[in-house]
C-alpha positions in Angstrom: 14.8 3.6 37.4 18.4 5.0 37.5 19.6 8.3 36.3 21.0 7.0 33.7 18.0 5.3 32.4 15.7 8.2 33.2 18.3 10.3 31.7 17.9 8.3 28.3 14.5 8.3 28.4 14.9 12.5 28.7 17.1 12.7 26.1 15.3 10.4 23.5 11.9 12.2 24.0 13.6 15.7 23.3 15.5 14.2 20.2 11.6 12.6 19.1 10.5 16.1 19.6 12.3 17.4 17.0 11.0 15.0 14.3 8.1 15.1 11.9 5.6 13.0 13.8 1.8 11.8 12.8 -1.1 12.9 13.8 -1.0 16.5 13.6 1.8 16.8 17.0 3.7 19.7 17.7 3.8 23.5 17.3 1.3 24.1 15.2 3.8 25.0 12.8 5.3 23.3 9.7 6.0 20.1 10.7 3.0 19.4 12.9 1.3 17.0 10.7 -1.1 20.0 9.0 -0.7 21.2 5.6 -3.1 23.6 3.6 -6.5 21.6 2.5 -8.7 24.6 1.5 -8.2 28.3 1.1 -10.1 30.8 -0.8 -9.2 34.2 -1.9 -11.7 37.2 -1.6 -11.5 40.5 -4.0 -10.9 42.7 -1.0 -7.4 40.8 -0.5 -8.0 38.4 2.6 -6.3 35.0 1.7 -8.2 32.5 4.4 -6.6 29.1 4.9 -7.6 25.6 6.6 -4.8 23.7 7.8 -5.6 20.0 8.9 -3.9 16.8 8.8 -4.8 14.0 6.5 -5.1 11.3 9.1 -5.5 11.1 12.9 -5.3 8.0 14.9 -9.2 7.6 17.1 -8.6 8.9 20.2 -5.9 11.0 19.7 -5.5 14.9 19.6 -4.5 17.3 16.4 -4.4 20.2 15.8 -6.5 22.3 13.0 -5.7 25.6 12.1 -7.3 28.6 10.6 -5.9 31.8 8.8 -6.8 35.3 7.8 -4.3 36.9 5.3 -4.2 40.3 4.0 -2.1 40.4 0.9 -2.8 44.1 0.2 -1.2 47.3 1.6 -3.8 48.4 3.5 -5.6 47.2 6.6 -9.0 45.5 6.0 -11.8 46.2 8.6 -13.3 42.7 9.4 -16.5 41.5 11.3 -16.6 38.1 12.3 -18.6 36.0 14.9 -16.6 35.3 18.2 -15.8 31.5 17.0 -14.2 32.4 13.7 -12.4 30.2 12.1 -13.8 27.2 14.2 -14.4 23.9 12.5 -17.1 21.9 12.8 -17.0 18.3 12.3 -19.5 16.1 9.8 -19.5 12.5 8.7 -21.3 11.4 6.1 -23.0 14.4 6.0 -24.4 14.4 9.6 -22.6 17.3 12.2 -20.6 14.7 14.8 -19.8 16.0 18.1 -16.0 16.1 17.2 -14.3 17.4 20.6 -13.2 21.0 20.0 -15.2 20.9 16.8 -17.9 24.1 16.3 -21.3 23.1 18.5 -22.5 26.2 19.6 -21.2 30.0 19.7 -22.4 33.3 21.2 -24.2 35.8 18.8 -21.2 38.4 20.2 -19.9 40.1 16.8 -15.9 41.0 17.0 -14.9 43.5 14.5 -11.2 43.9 13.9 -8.6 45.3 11.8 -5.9 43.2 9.9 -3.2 45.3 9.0 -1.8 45.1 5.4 0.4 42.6 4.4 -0.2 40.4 7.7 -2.0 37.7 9.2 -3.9 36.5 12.0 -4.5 32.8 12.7 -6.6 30.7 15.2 -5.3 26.7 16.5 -7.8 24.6 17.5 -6.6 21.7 20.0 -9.2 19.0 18.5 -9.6 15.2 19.5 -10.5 12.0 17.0 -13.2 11.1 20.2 -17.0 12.3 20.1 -18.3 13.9 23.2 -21.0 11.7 24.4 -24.7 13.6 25.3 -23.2 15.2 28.4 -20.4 16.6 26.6 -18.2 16.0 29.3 -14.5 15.0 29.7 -15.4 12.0 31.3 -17.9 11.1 28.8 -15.8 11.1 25.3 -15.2 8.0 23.4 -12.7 7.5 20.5 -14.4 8.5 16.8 -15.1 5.7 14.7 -13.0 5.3 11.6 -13.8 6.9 8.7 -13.6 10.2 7.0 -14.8 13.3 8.8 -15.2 17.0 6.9 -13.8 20.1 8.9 -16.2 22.8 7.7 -15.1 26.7 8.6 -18.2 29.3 7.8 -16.7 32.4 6.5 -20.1 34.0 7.2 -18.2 37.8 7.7 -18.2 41.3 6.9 -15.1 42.5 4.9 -14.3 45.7 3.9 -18.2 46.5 4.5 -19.2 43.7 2.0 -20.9 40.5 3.3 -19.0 37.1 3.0 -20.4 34.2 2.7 -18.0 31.5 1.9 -16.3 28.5 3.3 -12.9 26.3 4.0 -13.4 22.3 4.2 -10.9 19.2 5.0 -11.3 15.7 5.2 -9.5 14.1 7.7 -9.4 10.4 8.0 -9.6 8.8 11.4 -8.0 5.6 11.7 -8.5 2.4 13.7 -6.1 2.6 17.1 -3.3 -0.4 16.3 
């Protein structure tokens, strides 16, 4: 390849960058395929949101995110298990082994304060592919098509009142063409 070829190919990839692309690439951000699916409001003034896209290619990566709002003033003292905000992944009812989706977590108990008027939020890399019975790299195969529910437990402590609430999204995996 000559420069000049290579330094197409450079330049085309960082002017593709900058566009609204499928599948839930880029920042994380707006633009990154995700929009709002679920969110609930509590009375003690945490707003959570699930951000996911609508359709993911099998095989390929997205990204799902989570967020914790406080729309009042004043912090809010929060208790949450160490995998807040994790998804897990069902189809047809059944929990899938969705890579990066929720399979198991420690019993640790985090307990942090959201200051008022701000928010914290939590990405979660994920992949349309099931990990297989090992659950290693080398062992994940593309997700079937079909349409998989993100669930997020809200299964907290807010403001020293038990939470019990959750977030879901339905993301559709599609065929590879």
């Amino acid at each position: 390849m000559t420069r000049a070829s290579l330094l197409a190919c450079v330049l085309l990839a960082t002017i593709l960058g900058g566009c609204d692309l499928p599948f839930g690439v880029g920042s994380g951000e707006e633009g990154d395929g995700s929009e709002v699916r679920d969110r609930v409001e509590l009375e003690s003034g945490l707003v959570a949101r699930l951000y996911a896209p609508e359709r993911v290619a099998s095989g390929d990566s997205f990204r799902v995110r989570f967020t914790a709002q406080n729309v009042m003033e004043e912090p809010i003292q929060v208790q949450t298990g160490a995998c807040w905000g994790q998804p897990a992944a069902f189809l047809n009812g059944e929990q899938v082994p969705l890579v990066c989706s929720f399979q198991v977590c420690t019993m640790q108990l985090l307990t942090w304060t959201l200051p008022g008027k701000e928010t914290r939020e939590r990405t979660f890399n994920m992949k349309a592919s099931l990990n297989a019975s090992s659950g290693t790299p080398e062992t994940e195969e593309p997700a079937e098509p079909g349409v998989y529910t993100l669930r997020t437990r809200l299964d907290w402590s807010v403001g020293g009142q038990k939470v019990e609430e959750r977030l879901e999204a339905d993301v559709r995996i599609i065929g590879q063409e």
